[in-house]
N, CA, C and O atoms as a GROMACS GRO file, in nm:
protein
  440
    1UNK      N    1   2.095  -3.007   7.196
    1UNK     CA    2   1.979  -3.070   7.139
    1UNK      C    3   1.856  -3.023   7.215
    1UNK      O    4   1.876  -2.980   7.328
    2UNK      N    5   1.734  -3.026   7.170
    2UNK     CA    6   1.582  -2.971   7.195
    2UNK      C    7   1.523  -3.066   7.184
    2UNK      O    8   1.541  -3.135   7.084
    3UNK      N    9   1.447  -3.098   7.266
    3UNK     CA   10   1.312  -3.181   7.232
    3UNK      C   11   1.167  -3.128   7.248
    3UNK      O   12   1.138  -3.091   7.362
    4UNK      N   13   1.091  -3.119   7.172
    4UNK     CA   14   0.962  -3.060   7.218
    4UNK      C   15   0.835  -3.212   7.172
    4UNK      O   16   0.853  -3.294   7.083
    5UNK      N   17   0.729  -3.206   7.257
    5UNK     CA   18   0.603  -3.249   7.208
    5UNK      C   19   0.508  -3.211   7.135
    5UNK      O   20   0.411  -3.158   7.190
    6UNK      N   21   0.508  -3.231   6.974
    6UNK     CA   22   0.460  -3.187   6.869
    6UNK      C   23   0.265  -3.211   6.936
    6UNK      O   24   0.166  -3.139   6.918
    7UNK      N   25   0.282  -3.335   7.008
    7UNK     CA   26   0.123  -3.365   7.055
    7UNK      C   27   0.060  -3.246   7.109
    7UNK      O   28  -0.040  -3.184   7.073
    8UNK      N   29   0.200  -3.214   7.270
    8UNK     CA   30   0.104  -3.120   7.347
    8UNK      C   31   0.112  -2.978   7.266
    8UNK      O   32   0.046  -2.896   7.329
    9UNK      N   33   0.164  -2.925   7.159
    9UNK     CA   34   0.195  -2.828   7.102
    9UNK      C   35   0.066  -2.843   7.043
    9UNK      O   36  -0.025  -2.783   7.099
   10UNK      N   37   0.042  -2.905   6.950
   10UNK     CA   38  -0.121  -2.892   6.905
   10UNK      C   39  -0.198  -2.893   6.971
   10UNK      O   40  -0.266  -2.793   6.948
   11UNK      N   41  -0.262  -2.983   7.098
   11UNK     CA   42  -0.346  -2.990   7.225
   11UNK      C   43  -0.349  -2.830   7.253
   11UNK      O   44  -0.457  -2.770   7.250
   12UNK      N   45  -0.236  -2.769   7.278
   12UNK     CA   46  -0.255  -2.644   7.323
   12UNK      C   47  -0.280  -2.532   7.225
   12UNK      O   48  -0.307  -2.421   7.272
   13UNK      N   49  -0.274  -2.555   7.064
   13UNK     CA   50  -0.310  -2.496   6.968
   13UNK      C   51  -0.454  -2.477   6.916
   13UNK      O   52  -0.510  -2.382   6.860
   14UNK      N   53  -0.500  -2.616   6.958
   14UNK     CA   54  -0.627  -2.690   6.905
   14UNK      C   55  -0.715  -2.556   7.014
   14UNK      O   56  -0.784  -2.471   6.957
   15UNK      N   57  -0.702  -2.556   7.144
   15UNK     CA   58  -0.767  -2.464   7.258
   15UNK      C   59  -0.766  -2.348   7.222
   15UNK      O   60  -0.861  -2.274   7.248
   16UNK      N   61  -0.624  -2.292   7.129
   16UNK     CA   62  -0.628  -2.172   7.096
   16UNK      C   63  -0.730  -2.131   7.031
   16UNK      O   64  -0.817  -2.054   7.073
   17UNK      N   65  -0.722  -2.197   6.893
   17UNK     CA   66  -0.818  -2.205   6.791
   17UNK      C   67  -0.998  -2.144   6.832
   17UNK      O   68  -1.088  -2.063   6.809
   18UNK      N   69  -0.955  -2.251   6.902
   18UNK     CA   70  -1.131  -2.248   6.925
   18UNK      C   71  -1.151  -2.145   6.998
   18UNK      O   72  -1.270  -2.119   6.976
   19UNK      N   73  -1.114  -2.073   7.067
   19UNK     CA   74  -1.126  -1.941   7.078
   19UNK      C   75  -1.113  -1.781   6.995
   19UNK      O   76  -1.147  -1.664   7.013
   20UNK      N   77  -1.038  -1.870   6.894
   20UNK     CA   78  -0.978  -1.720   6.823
   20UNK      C   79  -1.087  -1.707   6.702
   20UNK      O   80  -1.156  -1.802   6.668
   21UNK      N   81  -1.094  -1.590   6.648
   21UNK     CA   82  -1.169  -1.506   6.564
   21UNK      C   83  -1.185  -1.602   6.421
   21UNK      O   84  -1.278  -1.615   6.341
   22UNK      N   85  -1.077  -1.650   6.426
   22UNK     CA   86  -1.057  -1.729   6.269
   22UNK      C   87  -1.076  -1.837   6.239
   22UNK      O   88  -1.098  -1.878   6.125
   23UNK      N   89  -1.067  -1.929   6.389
   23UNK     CA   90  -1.055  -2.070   6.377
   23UNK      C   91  -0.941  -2.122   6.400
   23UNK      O   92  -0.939  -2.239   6.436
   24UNK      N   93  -0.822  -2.051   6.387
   24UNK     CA   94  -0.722  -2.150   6.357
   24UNK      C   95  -0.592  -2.089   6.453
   24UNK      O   96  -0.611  -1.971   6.482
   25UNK      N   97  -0.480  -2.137   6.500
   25UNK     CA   98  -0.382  -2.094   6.540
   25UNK      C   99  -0.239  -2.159   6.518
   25UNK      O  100  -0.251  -2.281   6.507
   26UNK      N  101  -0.120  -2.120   6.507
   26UNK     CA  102  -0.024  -2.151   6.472
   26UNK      C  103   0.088  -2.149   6.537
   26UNK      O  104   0.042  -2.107   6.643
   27UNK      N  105   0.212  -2.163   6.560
   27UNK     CA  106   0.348  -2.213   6.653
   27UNK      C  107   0.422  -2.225   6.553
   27UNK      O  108   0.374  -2.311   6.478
   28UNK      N  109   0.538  -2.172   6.505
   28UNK     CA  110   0.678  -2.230   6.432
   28UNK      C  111   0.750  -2.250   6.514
   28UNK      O  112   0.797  -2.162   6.586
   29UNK      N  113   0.786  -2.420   6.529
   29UNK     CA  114   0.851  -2.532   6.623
   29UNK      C  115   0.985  -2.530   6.588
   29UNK      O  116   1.061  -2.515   6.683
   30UNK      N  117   1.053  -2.544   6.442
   30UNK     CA  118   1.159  -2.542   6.434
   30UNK      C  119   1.213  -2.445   6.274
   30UNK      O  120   1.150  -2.443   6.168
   31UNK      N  121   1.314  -2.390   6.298
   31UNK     CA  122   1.331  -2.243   6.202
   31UNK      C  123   1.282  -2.172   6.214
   31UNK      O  124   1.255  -2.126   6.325
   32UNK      N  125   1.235  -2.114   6.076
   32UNK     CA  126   1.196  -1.940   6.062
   32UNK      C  127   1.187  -1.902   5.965
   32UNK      O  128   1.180  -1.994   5.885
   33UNK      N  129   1.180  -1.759   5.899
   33UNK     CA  130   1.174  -1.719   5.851
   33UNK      C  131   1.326  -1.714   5.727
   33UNK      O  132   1.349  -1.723   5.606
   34UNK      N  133   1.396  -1.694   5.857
   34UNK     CA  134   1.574  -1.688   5.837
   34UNK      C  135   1.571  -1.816   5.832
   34UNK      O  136   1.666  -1.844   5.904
   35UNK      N  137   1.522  -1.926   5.791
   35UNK     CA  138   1.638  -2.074   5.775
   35UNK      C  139   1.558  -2.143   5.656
   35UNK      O  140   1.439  -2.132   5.627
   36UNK      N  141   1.631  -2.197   5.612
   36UNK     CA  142   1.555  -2.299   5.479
   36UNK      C  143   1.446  -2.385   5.548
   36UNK      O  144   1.333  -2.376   5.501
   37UNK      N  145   1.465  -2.471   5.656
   37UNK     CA  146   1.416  -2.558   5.723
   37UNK      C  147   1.296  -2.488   5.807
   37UNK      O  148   1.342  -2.418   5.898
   38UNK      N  149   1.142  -2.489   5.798
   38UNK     CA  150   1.073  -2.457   5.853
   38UNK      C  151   0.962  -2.553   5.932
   38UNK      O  152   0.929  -2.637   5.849
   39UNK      N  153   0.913  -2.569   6.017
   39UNK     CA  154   0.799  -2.664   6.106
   39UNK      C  155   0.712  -2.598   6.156
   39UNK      O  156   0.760  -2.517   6.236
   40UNK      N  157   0.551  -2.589   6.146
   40UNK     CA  158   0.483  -2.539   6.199
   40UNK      C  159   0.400  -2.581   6.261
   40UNK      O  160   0.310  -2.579   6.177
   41UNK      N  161   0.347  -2.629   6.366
   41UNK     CA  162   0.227  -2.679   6.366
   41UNK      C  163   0.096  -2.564   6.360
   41UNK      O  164   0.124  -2.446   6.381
   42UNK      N  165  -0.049  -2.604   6.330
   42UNK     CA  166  -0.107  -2.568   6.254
   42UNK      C  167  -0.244  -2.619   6.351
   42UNK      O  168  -0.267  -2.739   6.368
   43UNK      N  169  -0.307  -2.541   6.394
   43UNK     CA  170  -0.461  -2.623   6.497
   43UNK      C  171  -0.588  -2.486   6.390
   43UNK      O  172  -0.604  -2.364   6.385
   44UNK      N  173  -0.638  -2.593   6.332
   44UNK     CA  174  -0.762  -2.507   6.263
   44UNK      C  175  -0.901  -2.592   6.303
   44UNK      O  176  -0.908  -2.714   6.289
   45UNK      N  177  -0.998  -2.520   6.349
   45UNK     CA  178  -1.177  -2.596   6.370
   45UNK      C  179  -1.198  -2.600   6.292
   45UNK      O  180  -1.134  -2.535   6.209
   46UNK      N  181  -1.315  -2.689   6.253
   46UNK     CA  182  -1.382  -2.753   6.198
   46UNK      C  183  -1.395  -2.658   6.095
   46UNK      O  184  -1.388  -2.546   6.144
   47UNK      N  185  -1.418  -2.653   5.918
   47UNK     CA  186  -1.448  -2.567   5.859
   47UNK      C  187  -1.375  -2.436   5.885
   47UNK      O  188  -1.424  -2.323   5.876
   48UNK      N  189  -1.244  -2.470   5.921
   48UNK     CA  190  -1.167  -2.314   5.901
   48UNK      C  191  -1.054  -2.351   5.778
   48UNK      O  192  -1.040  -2.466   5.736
   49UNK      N  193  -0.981  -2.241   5.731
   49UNK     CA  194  -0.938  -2.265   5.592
   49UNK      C  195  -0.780  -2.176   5.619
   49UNK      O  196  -0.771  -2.084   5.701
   50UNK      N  197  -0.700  -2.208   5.561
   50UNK     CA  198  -0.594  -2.138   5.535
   50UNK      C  199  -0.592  -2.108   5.361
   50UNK      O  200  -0.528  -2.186   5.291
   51UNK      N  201  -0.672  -1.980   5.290
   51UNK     CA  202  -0.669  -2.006   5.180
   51UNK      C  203  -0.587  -2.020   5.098
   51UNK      O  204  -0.476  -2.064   5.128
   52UNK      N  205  -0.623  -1.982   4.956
   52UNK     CA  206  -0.548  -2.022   4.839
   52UNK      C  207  -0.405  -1.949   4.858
   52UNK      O  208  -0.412  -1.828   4.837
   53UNK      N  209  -0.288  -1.993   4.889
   53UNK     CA  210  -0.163  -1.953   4.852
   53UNK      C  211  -0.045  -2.037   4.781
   53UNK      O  212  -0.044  -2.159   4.762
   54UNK      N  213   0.060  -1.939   4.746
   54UNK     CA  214   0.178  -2.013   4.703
   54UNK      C  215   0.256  -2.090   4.770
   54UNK      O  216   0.219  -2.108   4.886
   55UNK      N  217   0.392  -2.165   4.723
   55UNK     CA  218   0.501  -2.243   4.789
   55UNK      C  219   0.576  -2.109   4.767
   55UNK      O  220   0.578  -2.017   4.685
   56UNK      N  221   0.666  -2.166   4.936
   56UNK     CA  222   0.781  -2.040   4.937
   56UNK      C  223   0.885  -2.130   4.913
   56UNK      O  224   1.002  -2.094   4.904
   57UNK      N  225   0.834  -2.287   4.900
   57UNK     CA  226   0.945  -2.389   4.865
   57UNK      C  227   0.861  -2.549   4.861
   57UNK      O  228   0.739  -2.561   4.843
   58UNK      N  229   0.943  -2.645   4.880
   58UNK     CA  230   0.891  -2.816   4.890
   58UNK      C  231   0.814  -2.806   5.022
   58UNK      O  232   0.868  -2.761   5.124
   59UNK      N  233   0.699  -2.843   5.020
   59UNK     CA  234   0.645  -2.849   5.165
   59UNK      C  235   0.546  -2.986   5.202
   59UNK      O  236   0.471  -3.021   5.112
   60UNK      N  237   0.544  -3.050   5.304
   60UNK     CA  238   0.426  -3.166   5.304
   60UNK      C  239   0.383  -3.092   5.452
   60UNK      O  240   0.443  -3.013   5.524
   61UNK      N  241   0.223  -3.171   5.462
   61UNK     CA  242   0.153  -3.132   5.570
   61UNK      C  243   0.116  -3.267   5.635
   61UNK      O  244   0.054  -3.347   5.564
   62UNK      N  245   0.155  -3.311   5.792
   62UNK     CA  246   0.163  -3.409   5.817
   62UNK      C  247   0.007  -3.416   5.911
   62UNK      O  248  -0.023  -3.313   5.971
   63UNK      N  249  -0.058  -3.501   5.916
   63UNK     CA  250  -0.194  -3.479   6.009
   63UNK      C  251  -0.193  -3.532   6.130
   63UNK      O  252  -0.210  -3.652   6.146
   64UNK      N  253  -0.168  -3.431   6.249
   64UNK     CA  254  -0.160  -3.489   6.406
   64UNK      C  255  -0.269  -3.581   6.449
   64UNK      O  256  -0.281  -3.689   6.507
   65UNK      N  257  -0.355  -3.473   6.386
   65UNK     CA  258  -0.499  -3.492   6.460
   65UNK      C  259  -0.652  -3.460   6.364
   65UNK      O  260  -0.650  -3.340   6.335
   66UNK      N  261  -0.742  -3.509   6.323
   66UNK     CA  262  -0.852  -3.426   6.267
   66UNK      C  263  -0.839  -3.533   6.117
   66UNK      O  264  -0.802  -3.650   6.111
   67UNK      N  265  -0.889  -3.434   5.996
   67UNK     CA  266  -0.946  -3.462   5.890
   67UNK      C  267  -0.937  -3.314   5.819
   67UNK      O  268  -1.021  -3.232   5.855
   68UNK      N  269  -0.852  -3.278   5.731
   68UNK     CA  270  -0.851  -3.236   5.616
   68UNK      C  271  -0.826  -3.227   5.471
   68UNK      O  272  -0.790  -3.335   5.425
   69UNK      N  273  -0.832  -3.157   5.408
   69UNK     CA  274  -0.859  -3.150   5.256
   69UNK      C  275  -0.720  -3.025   5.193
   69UNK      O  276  -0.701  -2.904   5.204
   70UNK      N  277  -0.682  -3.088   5.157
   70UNK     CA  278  -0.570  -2.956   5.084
   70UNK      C  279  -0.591  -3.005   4.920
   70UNK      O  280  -0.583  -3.118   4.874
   71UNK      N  281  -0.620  -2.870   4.850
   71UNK     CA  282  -0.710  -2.834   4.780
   71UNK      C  283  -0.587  -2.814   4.657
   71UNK      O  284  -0.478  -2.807   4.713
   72UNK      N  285  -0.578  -2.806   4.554
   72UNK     CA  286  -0.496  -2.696   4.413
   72UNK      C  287  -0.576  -2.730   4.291
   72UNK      O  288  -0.619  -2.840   4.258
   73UNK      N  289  -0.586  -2.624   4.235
   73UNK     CA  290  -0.706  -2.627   4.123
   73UNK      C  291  -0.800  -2.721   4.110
   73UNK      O  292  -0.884  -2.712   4.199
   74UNK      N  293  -0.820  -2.811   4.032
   74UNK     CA  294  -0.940  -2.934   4.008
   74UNK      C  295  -0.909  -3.052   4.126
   74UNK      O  296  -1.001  -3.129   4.152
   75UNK      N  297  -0.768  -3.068   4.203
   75UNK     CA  298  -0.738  -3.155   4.265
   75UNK      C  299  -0.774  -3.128   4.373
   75UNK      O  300  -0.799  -3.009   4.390
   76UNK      N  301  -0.798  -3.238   4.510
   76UNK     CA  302  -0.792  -3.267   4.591
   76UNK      C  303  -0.760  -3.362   4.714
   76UNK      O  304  -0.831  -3.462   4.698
   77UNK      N  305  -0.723  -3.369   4.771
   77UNK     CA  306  -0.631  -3.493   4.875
   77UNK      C  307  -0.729  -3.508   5.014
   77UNK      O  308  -0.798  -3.408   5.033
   78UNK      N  309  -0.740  -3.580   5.079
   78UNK     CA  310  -0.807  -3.585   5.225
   78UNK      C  311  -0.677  -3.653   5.294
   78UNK      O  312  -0.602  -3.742   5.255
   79UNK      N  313  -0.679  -3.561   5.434
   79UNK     CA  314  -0.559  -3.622   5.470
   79UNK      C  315  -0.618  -3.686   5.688
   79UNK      O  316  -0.714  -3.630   5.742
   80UNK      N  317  -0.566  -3.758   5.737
   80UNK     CA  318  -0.663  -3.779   5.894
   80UNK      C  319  -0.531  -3.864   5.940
   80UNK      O  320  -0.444  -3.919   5.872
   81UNK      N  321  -0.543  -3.858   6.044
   81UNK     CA  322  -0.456  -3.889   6.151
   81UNK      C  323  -0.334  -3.961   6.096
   81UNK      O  324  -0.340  -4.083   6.090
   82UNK      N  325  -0.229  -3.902   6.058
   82UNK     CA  326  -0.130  -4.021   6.004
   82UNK      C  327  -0.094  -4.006   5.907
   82UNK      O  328   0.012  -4.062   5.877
   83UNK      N  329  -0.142  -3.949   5.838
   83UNK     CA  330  -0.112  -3.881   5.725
   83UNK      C  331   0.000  -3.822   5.662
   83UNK      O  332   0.056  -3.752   5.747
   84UNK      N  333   0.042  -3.818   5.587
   84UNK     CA  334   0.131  -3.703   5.521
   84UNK      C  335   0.123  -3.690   5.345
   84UNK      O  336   0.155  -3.763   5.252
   85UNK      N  337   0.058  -3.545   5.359
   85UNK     CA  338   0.020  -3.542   5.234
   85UNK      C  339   0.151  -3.418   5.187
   85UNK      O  340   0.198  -3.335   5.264
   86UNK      N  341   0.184  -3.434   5.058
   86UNK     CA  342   0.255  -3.359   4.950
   86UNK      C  343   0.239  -3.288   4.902
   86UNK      O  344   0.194  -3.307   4.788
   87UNK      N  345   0.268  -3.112   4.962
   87UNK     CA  346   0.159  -2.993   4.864
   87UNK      C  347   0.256  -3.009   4.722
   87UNK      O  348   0.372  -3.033   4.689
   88UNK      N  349   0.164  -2.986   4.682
   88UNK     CA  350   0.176  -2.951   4.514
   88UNK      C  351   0.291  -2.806   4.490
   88UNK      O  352   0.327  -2.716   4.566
   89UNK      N  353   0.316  -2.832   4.374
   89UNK     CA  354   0.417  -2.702   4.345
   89UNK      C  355   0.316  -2.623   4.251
   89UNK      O  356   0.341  -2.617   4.131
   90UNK      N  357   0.189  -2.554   4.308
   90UNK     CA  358   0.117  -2.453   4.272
   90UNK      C  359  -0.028  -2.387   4.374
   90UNK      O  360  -0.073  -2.453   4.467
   91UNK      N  361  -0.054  -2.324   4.356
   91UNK     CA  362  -0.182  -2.285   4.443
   91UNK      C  363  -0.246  -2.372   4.509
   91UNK      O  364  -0.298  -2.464   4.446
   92UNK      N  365  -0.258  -2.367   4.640
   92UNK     CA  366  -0.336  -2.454   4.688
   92UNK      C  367  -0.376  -2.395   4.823
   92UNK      O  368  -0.338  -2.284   4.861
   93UNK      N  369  -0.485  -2.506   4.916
   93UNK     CA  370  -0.561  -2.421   5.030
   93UNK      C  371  -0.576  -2.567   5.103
   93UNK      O  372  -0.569  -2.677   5.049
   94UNK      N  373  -0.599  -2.535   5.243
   94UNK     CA  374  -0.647  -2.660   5.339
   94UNK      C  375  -0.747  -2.615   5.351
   94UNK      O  376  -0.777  -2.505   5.306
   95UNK      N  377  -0.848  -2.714   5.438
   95UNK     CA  378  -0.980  -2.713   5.451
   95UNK      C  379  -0.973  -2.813   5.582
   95UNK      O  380  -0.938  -2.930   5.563
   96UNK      N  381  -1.011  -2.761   5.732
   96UNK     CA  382  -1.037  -2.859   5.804
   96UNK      C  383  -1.210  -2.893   5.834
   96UNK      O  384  -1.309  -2.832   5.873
   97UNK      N  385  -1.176  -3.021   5.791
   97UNK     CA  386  -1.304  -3.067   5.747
   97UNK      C  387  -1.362  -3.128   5.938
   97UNK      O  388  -1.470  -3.176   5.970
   98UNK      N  389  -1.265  -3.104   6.010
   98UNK     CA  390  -1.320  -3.120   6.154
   98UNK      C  391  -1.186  -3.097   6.271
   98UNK      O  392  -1.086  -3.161   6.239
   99UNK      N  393  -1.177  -3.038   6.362
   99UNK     CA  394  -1.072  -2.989   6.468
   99UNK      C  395  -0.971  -3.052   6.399
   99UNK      O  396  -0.989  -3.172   6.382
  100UNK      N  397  -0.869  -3.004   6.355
  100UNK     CA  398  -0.726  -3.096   6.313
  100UNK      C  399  -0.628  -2.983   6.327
  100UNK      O  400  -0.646  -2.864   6.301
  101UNK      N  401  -0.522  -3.042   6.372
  101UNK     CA  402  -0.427  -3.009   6.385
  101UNK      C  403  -0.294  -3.113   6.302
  101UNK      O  404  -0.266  -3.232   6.315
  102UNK      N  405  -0.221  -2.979   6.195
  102UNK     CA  406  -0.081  -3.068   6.120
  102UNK      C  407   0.033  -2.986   6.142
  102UNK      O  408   0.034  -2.870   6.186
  103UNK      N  409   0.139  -3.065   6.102
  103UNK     CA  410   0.272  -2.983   6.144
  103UNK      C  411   0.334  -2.976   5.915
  103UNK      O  412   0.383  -3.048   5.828
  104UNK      N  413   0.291  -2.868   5.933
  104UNK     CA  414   0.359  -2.802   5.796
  104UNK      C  415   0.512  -2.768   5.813
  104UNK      O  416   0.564  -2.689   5.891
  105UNK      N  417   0.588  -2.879   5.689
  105UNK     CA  418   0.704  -2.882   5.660
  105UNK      C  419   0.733  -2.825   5.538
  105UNK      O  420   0.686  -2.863   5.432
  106UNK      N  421   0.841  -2.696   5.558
  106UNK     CA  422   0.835  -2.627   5.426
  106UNK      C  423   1.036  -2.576   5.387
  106UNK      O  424   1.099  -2.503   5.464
  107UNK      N  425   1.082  -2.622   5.288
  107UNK     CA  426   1.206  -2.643   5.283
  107UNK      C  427   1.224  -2.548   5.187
  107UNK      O  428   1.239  -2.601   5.077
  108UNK      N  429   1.230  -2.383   5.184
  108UNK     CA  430   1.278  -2.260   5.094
  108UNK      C  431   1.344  -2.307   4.984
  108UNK      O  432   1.441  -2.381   5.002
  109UNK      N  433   1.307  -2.276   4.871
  109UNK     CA  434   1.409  -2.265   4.768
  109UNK      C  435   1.501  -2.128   4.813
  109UNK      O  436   1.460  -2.030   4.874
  110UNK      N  437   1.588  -2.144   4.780
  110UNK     CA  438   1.739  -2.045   4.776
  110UNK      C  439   1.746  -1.966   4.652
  110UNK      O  440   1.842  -1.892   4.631
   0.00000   0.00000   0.00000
């Protein structure tokens, strides 16, 4: 068995971020590429975006920390500390609407 701290994993993501070119930085905590079962956490600043993409399967985005917006066509969700919002099964984008950090759960279709 493993245990990790999803907190200090973002704390130390959130630092990344704000240094890096894009805004945002990332960690896959548990799986991969190779496993159905994927966990990411996710540290984006204020006004940084992961844009418009597809599902590679069922995914929710849980909110550690911050305030964002995950976006699919006319819809929109706000999601802040506690959160767990339900991506949609079509195009969609986050929007951190201020430092947030979430842990994206994404379960492959086969």
């Amino acid at each position: 068995m493993q245990k990790l701290s999803v907190e200090a994993q973002a704390r130390e993501l959130l630092a990344q971020a704000a240094s890096a070119p894009g805004g945002r930085a990332a960690q896959t905590v548990v799986g991969g590429h190779e496993r159905i079962l994927r966990q990411t956490v996710i540290a984006l600043t204020s006004d940084s975006a992961l844009s418009e993409h597809s599902n590679p399967g069922e995914g929710t985005v849980y909110v550690l920390r911050g305030r964002v917006r995950l976006t699919a066509g006319n819809q929109t969700w706000e999601g802040r500390d506690g959160d767990l919002l339900i991506i949609p099964d079509s195009l969609h984008s986050l929007l951190a609407l201020e430092d947030s950090a979430v842990l994206l759960t994404v379960a492959k279709q086969l």
